[in-house]
C-alpha positions as CSV (number, residue, x, y, z in Angstrom):
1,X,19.1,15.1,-9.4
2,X,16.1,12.7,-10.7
3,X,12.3,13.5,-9.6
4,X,12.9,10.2,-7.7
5,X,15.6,11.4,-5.8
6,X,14.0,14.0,-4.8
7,X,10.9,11.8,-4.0
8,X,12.9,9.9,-1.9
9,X,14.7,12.9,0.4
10,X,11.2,14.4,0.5
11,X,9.4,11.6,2.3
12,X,12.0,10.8,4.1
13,X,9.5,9.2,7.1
14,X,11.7,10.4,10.1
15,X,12.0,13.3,8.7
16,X,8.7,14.4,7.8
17,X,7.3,13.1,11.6
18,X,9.7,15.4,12.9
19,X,8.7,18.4,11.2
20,X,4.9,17.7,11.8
21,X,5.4,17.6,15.4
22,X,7.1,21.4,15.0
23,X,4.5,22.3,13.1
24,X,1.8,20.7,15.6
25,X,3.2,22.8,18.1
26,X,3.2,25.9,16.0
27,X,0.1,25.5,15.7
28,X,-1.4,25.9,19.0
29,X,-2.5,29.4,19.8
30,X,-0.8,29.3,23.4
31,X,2.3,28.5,22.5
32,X,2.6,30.8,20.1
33,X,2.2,33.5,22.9
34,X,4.9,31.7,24.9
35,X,7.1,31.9,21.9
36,X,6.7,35.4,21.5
37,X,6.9,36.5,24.7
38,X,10.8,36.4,25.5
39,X,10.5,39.4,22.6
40,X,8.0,41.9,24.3
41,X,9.8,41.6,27.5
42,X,12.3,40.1,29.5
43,X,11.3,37.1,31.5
């Protein structure tokens, strides 16, 4: 595969708006403890 192949799969614009939404809301302190709560204890 050519560097410009690989450009192309990388910046793939839906893509990449997808995965900086998950990472927007990784990124908030709060929903981090919501994440992790279903593994201290049953909810």
């Amino acid at each position: 595969m050519e560097l410009r192949d690989l450009v192309e799969k990388v910046s793939d614009e839906a893509n990449v708006k997808r995965e900086s939404g998950i990472f927007k809301a990784l990124s908030d302190p709060t929903r981090l403890k919501m994440i992790r709560l279903p593994s201290i204890r049953e909810m």
